[in-house]
N, C-alpha and C positions, 0 to 999 in steps of 0.2 A: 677500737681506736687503732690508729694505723701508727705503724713505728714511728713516723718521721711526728706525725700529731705528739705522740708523744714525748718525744726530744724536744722537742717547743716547749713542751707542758712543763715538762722536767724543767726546763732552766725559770721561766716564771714561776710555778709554783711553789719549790725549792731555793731555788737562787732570790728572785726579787721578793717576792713574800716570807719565803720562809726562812732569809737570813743565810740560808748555807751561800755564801758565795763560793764556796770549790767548786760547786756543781759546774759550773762555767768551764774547768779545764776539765770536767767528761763530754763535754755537752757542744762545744764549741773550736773550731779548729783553729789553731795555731795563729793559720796567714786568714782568717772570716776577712772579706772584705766588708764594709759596713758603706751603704753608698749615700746614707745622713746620718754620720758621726755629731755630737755636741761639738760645739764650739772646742778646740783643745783635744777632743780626744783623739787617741792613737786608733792606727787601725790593727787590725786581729782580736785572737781572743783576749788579751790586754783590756781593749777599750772597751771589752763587752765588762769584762772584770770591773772596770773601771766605774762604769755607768750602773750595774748592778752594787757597787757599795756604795756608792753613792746614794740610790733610791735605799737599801741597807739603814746606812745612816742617817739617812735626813727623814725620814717619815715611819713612826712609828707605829705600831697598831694598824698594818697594812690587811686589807682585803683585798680582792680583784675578781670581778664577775669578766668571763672569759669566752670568745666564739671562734671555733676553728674550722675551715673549709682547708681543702687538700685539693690542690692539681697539679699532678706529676713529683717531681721535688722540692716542690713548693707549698708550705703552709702557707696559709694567710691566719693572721691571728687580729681578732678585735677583742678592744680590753679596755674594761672603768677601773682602774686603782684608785681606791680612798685609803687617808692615812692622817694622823697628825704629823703638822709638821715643827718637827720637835729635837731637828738638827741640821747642820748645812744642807744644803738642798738648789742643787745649782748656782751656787754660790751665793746663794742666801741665809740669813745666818736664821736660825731658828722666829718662829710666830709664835709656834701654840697653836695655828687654826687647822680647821681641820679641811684637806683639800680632797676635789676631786677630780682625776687627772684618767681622759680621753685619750686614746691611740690606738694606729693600727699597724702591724708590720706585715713584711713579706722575709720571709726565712726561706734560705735555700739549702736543703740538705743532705749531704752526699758522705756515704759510708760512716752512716750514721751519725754524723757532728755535722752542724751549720757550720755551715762556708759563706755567705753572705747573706745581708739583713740590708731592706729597703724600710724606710718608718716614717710616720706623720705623728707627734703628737700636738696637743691643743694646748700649745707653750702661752697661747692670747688667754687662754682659762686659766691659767694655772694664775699666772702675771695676776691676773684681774683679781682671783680669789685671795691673795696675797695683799692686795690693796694697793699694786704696784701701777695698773692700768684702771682708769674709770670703768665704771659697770655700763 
């Protein structure tokens, strides 16, 4: 696995699944630009802080089956996270159901901390499994 592969790994594996949010001030630089932030969130490593307690918080009993391609300083990461949702969760206040949430990033990584994240997740799945959007 190649360094930058695993500075990725590190912050999802540890930080989003595994709870530890510090990992994020080894893992992630300062000014990260993020160029689709959440609605609200800050940019840098802040927002990354941010959106990692968040998933922390709001979904517990987190998994995540995980695939990573590398070109130059850039990972590409694809990711299924399942979890219950069993606390705020982008500003939804706790279900109980159990979700599973689709995405893909692109990480850019320079002297070893991400400096920018480009992302897609499947906000229409997530909605819908919630009971928020019709199936």
């Amino acid at each position: 696995m190649s360094d930058n592969i695993a500075i990725v790994r590190r912050l999802t594996e540890e930080g989003f699944m595994g709870g530890k949010v510090d990992v994020v001030d080894d893992v992630v630089a300062v000014d990260c630009v993020d160029h689709d932030p959440l609605p609200g969130q800050p940019q840098g490593r802040e927002g990354q802080r941010q959106t990692c307690q968040m998933v922390v918080d709001g979904l517990s009993d987190r998994s995540v089956e995980e695939f990573y391609l590398e070109d130059g300083d850039k990972v590409i990461e694809s990711w299924v996270c399942s979890g219950t949702h069993t606390g705020d969760f982008l500003g939804i206040p706790a279900t109980g159901k159990r979700l599973e949430i689709r995405g893909m990033e692109i990480w850019r990584v320079q002297d070893h901390q991400i400096v920018e994240r480009w992302g897609v997740v499947d906000s229409g799945g997530v909605l819908e499994q919630l009971g928020l959007l019709p199936g």
